[in-house]
N, C-alpha and C positions, 0 to 999 in steps of 0.2 A: 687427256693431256696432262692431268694432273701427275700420273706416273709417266716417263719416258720409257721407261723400261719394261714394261706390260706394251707400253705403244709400242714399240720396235719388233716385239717378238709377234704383237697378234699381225702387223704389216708382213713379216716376212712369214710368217703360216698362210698367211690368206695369199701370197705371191705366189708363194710354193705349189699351196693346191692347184694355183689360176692354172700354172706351169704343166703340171703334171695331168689337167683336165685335156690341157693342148696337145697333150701327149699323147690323148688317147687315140687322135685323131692319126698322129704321125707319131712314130716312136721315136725319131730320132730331133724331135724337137720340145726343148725346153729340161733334159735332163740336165742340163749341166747348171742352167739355171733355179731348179728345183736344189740339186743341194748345193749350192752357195746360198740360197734362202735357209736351207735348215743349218747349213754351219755357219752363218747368222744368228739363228735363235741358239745351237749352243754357245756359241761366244758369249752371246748375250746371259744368258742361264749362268754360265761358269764365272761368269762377270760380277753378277748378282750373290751369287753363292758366296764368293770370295770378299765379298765386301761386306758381307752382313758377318761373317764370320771374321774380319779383320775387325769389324762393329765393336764385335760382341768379347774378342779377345782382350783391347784395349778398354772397355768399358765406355765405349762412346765416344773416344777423344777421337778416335778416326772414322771420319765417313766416306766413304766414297758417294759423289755423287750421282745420287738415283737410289739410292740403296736406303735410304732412310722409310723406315716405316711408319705409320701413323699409328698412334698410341692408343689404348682401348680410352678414353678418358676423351679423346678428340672423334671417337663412333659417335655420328645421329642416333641417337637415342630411340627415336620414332624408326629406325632402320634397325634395329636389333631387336625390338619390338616384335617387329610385323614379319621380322625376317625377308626382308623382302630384297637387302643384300646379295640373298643367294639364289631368290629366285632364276635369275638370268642364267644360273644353270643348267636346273629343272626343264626352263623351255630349251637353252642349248640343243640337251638329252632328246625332245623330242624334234629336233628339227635333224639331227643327226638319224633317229630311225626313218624319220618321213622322208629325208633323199635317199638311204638305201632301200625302201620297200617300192618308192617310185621309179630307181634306176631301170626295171625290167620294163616300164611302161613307154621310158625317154629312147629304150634302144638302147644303153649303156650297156646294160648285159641282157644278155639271154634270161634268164631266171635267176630267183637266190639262191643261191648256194652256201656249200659250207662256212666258205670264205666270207660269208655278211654277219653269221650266227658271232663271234669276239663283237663287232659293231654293237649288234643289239642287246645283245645281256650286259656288256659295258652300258648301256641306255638305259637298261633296265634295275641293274643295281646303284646306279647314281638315283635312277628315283627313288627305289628303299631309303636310300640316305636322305633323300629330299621328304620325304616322309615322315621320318626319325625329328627331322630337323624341323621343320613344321608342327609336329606334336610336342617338341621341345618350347615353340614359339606361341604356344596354345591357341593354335589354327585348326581346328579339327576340320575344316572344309579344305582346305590346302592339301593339309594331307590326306585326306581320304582322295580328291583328285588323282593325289601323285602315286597313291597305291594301286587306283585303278591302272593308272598309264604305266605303271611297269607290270601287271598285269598283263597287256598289251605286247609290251616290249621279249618279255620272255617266252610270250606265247608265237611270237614272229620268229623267235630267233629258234625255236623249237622247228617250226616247221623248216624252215631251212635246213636244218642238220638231219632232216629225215632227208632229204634227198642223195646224201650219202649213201644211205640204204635202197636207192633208186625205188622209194615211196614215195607216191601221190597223195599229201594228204587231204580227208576229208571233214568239211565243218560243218558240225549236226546244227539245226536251226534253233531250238531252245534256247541255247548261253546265249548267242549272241546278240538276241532278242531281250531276254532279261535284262543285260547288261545294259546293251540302249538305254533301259529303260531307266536303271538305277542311275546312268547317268544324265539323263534327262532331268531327274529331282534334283541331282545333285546340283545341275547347272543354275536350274531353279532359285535353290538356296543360294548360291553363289553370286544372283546379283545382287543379295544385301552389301555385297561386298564392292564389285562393281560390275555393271552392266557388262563391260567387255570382257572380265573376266567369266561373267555366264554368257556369254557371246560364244569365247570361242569353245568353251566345255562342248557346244552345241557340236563343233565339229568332229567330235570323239561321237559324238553320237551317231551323227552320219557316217561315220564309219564303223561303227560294230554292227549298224543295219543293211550296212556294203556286206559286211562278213555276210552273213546272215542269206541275202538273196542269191551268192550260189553256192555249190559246196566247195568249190576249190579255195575257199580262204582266203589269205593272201597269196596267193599264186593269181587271182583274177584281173582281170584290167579296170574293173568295179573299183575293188579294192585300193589299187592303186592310184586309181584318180585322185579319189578323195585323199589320200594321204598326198597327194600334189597341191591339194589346198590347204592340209594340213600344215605343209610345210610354208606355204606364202603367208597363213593364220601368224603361224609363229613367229614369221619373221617380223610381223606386224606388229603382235604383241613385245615383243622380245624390243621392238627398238621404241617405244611407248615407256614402257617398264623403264628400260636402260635411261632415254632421257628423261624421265620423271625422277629417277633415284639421285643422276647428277647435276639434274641444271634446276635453278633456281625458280623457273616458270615453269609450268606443269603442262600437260596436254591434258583433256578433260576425259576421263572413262567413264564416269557417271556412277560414284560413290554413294551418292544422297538421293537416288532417283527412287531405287528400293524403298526405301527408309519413307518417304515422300509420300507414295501410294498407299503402304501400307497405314500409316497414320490420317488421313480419310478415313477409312472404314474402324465406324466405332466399335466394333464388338470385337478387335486385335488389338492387343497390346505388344510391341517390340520389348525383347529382352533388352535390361539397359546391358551397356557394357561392364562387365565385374569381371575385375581381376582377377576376384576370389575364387570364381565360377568352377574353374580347373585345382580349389586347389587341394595338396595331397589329402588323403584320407587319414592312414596311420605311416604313412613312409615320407620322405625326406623330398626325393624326388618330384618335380613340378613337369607334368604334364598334362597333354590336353589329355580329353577321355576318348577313349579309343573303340567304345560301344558303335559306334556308326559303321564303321569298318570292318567289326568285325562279322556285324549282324551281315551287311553285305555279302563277304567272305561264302559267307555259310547258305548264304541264298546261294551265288556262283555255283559254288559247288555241288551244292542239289542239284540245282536243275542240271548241271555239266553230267551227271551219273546218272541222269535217265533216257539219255542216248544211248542205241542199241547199238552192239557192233557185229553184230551178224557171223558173216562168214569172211569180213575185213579186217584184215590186221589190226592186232587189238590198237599199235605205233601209230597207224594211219590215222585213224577217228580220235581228232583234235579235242580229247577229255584228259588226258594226262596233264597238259598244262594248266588247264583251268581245274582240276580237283587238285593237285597238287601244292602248285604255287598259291592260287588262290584261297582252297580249301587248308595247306599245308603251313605253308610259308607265311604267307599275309597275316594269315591266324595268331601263328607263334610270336609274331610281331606285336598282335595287339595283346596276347597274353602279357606279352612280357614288358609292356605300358603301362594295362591295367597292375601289373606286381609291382612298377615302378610305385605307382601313386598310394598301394598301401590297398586297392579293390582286389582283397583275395580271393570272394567267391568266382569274382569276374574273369582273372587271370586264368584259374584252376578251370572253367569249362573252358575257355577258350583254348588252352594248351592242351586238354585232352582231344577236344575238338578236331583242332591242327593235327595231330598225330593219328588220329584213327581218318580223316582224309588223305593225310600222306600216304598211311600205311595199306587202306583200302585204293587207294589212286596207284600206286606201284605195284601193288598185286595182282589188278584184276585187268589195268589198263594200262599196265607196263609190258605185259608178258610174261610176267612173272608164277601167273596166272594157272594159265592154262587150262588145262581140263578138269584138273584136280578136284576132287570134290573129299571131304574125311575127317574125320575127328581131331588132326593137327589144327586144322586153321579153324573150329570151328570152338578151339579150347581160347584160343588166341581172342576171340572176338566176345565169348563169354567173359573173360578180363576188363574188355573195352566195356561190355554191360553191367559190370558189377560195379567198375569207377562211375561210369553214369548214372546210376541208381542212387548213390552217394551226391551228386551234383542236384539230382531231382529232388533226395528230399530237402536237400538244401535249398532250394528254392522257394517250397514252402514258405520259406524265413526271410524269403526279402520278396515279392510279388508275383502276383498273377502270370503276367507275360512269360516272368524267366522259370517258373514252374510247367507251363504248356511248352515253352518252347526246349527245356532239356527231356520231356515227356517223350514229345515227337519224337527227339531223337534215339530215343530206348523205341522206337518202333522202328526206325532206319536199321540200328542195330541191329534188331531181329529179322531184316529185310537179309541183312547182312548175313546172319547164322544161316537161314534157311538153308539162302543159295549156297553158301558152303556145301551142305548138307546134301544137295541136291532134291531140295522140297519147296522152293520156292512159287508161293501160285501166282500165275496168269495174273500180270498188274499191277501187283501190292506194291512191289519197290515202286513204281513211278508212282503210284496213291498217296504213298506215305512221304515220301521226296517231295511231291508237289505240294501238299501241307504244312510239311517244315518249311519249306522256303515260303509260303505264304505268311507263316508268322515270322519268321525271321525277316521280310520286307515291312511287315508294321512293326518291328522294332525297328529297322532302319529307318523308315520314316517317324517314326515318334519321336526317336531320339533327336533327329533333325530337326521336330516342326518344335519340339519344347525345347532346345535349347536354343530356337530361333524368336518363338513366341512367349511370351510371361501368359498371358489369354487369349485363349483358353488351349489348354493341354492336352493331350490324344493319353488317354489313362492307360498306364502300366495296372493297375489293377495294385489291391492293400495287399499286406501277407496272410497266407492262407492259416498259418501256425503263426501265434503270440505268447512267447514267454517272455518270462521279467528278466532282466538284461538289457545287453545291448541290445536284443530286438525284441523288446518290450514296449515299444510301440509309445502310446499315448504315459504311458507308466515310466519315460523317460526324465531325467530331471532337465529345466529350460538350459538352452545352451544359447545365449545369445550372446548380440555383437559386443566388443569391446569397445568400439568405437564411438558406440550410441550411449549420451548421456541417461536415458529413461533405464535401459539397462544395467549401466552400475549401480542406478538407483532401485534395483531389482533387484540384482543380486545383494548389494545391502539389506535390504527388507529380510531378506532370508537368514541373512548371517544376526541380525537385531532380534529374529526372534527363535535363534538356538540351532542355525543354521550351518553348513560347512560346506565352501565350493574348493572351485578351483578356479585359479586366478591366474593370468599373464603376469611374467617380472621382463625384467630386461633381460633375465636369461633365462631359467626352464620356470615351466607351469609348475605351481606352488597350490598347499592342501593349505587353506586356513579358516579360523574362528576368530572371534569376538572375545577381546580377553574379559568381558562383562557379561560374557555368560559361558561361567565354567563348566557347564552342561556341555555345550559344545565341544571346550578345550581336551575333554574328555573324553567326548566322543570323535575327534579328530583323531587322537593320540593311540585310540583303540583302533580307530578303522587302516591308519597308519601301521599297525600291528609295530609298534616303534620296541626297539630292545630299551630295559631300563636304563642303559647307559649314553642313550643317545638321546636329548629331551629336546625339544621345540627353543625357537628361539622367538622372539618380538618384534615387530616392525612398528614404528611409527612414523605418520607422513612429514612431520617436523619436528626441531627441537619443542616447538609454541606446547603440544602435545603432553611435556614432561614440567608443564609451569608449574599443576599440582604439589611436584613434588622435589622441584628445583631446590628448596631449602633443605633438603638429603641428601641434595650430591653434591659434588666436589664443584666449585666455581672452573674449576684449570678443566676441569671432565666437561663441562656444557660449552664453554668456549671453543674445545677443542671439537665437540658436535658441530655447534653452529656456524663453523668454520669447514668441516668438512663435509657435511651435508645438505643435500641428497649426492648419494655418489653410491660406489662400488665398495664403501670400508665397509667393513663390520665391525664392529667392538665390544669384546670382552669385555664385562664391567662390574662392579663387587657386587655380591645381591642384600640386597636391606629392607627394611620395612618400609620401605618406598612403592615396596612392589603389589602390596597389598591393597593399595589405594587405585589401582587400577580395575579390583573387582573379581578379580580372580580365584579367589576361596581353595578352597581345596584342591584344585587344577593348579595352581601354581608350584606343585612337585613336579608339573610337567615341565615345566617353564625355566631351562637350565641346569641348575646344579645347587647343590647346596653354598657354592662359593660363590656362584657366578651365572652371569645371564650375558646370552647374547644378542646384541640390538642392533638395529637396522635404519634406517630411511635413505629406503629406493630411490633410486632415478630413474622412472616410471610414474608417465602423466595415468594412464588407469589407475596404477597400487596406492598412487597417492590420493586419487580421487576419493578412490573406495573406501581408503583408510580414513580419510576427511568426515568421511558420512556416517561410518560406525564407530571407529574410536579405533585405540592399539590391538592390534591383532594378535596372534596367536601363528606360527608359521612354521611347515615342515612341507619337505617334497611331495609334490601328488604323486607317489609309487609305493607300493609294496618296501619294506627291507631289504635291503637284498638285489632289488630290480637296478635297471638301467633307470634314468634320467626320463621325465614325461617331456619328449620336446613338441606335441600338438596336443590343442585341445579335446579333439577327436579320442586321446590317447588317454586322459582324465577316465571321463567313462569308462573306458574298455579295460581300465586296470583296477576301479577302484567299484567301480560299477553303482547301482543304485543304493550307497551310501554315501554319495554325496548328494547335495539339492539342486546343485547348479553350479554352472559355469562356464566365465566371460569368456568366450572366441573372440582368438585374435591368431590365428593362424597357427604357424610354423616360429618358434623360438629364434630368436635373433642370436648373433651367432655367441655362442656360449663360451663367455673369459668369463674364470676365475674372480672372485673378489678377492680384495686385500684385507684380510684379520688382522685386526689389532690389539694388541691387549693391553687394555687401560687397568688391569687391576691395581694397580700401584702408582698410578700417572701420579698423583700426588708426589711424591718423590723425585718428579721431574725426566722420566725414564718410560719408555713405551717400548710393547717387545711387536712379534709377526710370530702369528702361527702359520700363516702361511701370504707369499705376495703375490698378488693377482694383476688385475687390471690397474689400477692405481700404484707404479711405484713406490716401491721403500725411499727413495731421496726424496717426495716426491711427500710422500706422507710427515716421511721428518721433516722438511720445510716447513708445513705447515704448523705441525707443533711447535718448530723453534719460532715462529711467527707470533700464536698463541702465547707460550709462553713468556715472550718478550714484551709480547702489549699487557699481559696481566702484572706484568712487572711496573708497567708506566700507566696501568689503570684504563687501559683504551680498548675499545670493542673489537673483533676480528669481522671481516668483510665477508662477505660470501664464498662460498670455497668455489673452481671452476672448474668441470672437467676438463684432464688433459686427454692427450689421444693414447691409445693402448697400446703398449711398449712391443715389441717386437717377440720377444720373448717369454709371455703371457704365454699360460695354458689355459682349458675352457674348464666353465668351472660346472661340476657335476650336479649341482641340487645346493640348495640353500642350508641341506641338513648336512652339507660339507661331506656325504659317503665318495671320497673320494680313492680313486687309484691308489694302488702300493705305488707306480710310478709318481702318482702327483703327489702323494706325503714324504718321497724320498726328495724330490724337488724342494717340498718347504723345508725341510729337516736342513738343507744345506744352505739353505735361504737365513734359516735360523740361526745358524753359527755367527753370523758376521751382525746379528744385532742381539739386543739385549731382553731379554723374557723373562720372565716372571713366573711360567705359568708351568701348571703340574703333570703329568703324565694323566690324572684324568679329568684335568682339564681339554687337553688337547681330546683325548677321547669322546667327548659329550659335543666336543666341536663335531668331529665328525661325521652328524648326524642331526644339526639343528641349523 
């Protein structure tokens, strides 16, 4: 009721259909009322269209009403979340294949035909999309559901389109069986979530066990019962969902029932909920992990290739669908999740995986086949075993499991040369199949039961190979939370006694030291591999920090600190023997320029913590010279590797503006230049100074500086060691014109880079 215009059109769809069901009975009744229902919904549609678009022309001033949409800021937040918005899709999709595969049962039609196959693949790629969408939502149990049921969906609509070819297809009993079975656990685990939601998974189960008990498939009357119940399941669910997502009082599924049992039994522990759980490794991308699905995947497909097809068309024996899409398709999906999140090893077998079942699935069970037996296809497959021999030893390097399990599949492979070859013995392929998939089911299930349970864990097994690096195992420096105060107090420990991590800022992960042990500032600056021209800069967590040495500086220079900080400036600022009292000896060549030093204090509750506990730091980019920007902690490591001792996780960088440089070298003189303006305004900065300076005039203290919000026109800013874009230095350059600077050509250059 909320929208009138979604109301009108799903009334006049649902009249339309009534219409045209009435129809089937008598033809000549109800067509005229059919489309005056649909040229209703176009009216309606072109209505909509043209008002959002007269919206959006005037900027808002015209709405027609009904046409007004809800603004992302007015979305439930708990419904963006859980994704649960869109659910009502998902079931849609299956309640649309459940009345065509029941039509042949109700008398509707004779059988499916070509004519069903658009229905079902349409059903079947909204669930990919429901799946996508769901691993977006970090639901790995949602979607691995919605991967099976288009599964399902493409597998229906396959067989239909063989009757084109006046083919009877047949369904070998292994898949269907497995599948059950897979999704039996799955429903299992689903009632952490809610009982009805593993309620009705139950009903996909009775139905791949319908497939299963004859061979005709879905062409039986087995088959299509159950998808008669499917179809009333869903409806059930589907108006459950719907009124739980709109109305204020909820109807009860049984959320907390899971949760409830399992907390009894003392020797389980439930995973808490962490956001973190999913989150990216070395990439940007936030999704769930897609290990469950894919292990899945991989089982289907085994077992689907070790059905014989005799002297049956190869079209007939219902394996193309289930090695292909399942073994092919699903796969590439989870590949190309796990590349999302930054899991390279994961992605790389997955997607080789996907392709050598595609490419094995269309060759042998497409027709494409044939008799063929010869040294073309058997070059083709030697390929397939050289990329996976690569995969395997790679395994070595992250555990047990995923080293047997790419193993196995260099024995599938050779299943695979043989019968090219025409040498394959009596068995071996279904031996060797039926092993893979039995380790590919305890990855599926492990993966399940440890991201379900904290205790106790079904072991992945240690890595078999340990070198120093990234997969250096116990030889790693700690990487703990950010969030935990025992931790900063860790990482301090480290940096107090000549230590160097890596640290969270408001914008990218930062390499720092201790400026009271120039051991370190040294060793930073080296592992930084930093050009002589680009030297480190200084943070401190407050003005209070530089009391030592306040009778050095300029009164108008601290004022105009204490005034601006913590914030997003920086400041250029003269260098003196001021700087020596901070402990720095010899490392203090590192530390700026001959003219000039650049200072800091963050706004960032960690940097200031940690700066609080050790004193002024010492600060450059955690990257290489040269490199991109470290925007995860994960990415510390993997760039700079075991030379650093540690470092505080905190995710994914928040999102990366520029700071505003300033250059105070001559504030004395009443005059402040920009090397370049960022997040904090140029009018915005000079307020404050004219502020400053006006109270130093009448003897009065300046008040705390506030941040404003980031101007529209902000860029992101690269590293704290300023390596920034030819595009972002032409930005300040033109920036610069229109205020007043001071500063040198290798001034600007030492900015840079610190």
């Amino acid at each position: 009721m909320n929208n009138p215009v979604l109301l009108v059109i799903a009334v006049s769809i649902s009249l339309a259909c009534a219409h045209q069901i009435a129809g089937l009975s008598d033809s000549g009744f109800g067509q005229s009322a059919t489309a005056a229902n649909y040229l209703l919904v176009c009216l309606v549609c072109a209505y909509f269209g043209f008002g959002r678009l007269l919206s959006t022309i005037t900027q808002g001033k015209v709405r027609p009403p009904g046409t007004v949409m809800k603004q992302k800021f007015e979305l439930k937040t708990e419904q963006n979340q859980s994704c649960s918005d869109v659910v009502s899709v998902g079931l849609v999709m299956n309640l649309l294949s459940a009345s065509v595969i029941a039509c042949p049962l109700l008398g509707v039609v004779p059988q499916l035909s070509v004519g069903h196959v658009p229905w079902l693949w349409t059903a079947g790629v909204f669930q990919l999309g429901m799946c996508v969408l769901f691993y977006r939502a970090m639901d790995t149990l949602a979607a691995t559901f919605y991967g099976f049921t288009s599964l399902l969906k493409f597998a229906e609509g396959y067989s239909a389109l063989l009757s084109l070819y006046s083919i009877q297809p047949f369904s070998p009993v292994p898949f269907p069986v497995v599948f059950a079975v897979l999704f039996s656990v799955l429903a299992l685990f689903s009632c952490q979530k809610s009982l009805l939601e593993g309620f009705y998974q139950l009903f996909f189960v009775a139905y791949c066990i319908s497939i299963a008990a004859q061979p005709q498939g879905f062409f039986q009357a087995g088959t299509q019962g159950v998808q008669g119940a499917i179809f009333v399941a869903t409806a059930g669910v589907l108006f459950v969902t719907t009124f739980n997502m709109v109305s204020s009082t909820r109807i009860p599924t049984g959320q907390s029932h899971f949760k409830t049992v399992v907390t009894r039994i003392r020797s389980i522990t439930l995973s808490a909920l962490d956001k973190e759980r999913h989150t990216p490794h070395l990439g940007y991308s936030k999704y769930a992990d897609a290990e469950v699905l894919g292990h899945a995947c991989n089982v289907l497909a085994a077992f689907a290739i070790t059905s014989t097809v005799g002297d049956r068309n190869p079209l007939a024996v219902l394996v193309l669908p289930w090695a292909v899409m399942a073994g092919g398709v699903l796969q590439l999906l989870c590949g190309s999740v796990a590349f999302a999140r930054g899991k390279t090893f994961e992605s790389t077998a997955f997607i080789l995986y996907g392709l050598m079942w595609t490419v094995w699935g269309l060759t042998r069970f497409g027709g494409l086949y044939g008799e063929t037996r010869g040294f073309n296809v058997a070059v083709g497959i030697i390929c397939f075993m050289l990329f996976n021999l690569l995969v395997t030893i790679a395994a070595l390097f992250l555990n047990v499991a995923w080293f047997v399990y790419a193993f196995t599949f260099q024995l599938i492979l050779i299943s695979f040369l043989l019968d090219a070859i025409g040498a394959l013995p009596y068995g071996y392929d279904i031996g060797v199949t039926i092993i893979f998939s039995l380790i590919g089911f305890y990855c599926f299930l492990a993966h399940l039961f440890n991201s379900t349970f904290q205790s106790p864990q079904m072991p992945l097994g240690r890595p078999l190979v340990k070198l120093g690096g990234v997969g250096g195992g116990a030889g790693v420096c700690p990487h703990v939370p950010a969030r935990k105060a025992t931790s900063v107090q860790q990482i301090a420990e480290i940096m107090k006694n000549g230590g160097i991590c890596g640290m969270p800022t408001d914008t990218v992960y930062v390499l720092v030291a201790a400026c009271n042990r120039p051991d370190a500032v040294i060793k930073a600056y080296k592992v930084k591999k930093q050009a002589q021209d680009r030297p480190m800069s200084m943070w401190i967590s407050s003005v209070k920090q530089l009391e030592p040495v306040r009778h050095l500086l300029s009164p108008l220079l601290l004022d105009f600190m204490e005034a601006a900080w913590p914030s997003s400036i920086s400041m250029v600022i003269p260098r003196g023997p001021w700087l020596d009292i901070f402990g720095l000896g010899d490392a203090a060549i590192h530390i700026g320029t001959p003219q000039s030093i650049a200072i800091r204090s963050p706004d960032c509750a960690v940097a200031t913590h940690l700066i609080n506990l050790v004193g002024p730091i010492a600060v450059t980019s955690a990257n290489p010279t040269g490199e991109a920007d470290t925007t995860h902690h994960n990415q510390v490591y993997a760039k700079l590797g075991k030379k650093v001792e540690g470092v505080l996780c905190d995710g994914p960088s928040p999102e990366n503006i520029a700071s505003t440089v300033v250059d105070c070298t001559k504030i004395e003189t009443g005059q402040i230049g920009f090397f370049r303006v960022g997040l904090i305004p140029k009018s915005k900065v000079l307020q404050i100074f004219e502020e400053v300076k006006n109270r130093n005039r009448q003897g009065q203290t300046n008040p705390a500086f506030e941040n404003d919000q980031a101007p529209p026109d902000t860029q992101s800013e690269e590293s704290w060691e300023w390596s920034e874009a030819p595009e972002s230095r032409s930005e300040t350059e033109s920036e610069n014109e229109n205020s007043t600077s001071f500063t040198t050509p290798e001034q600007i250059t030492d900015l840079n880079d610190s």
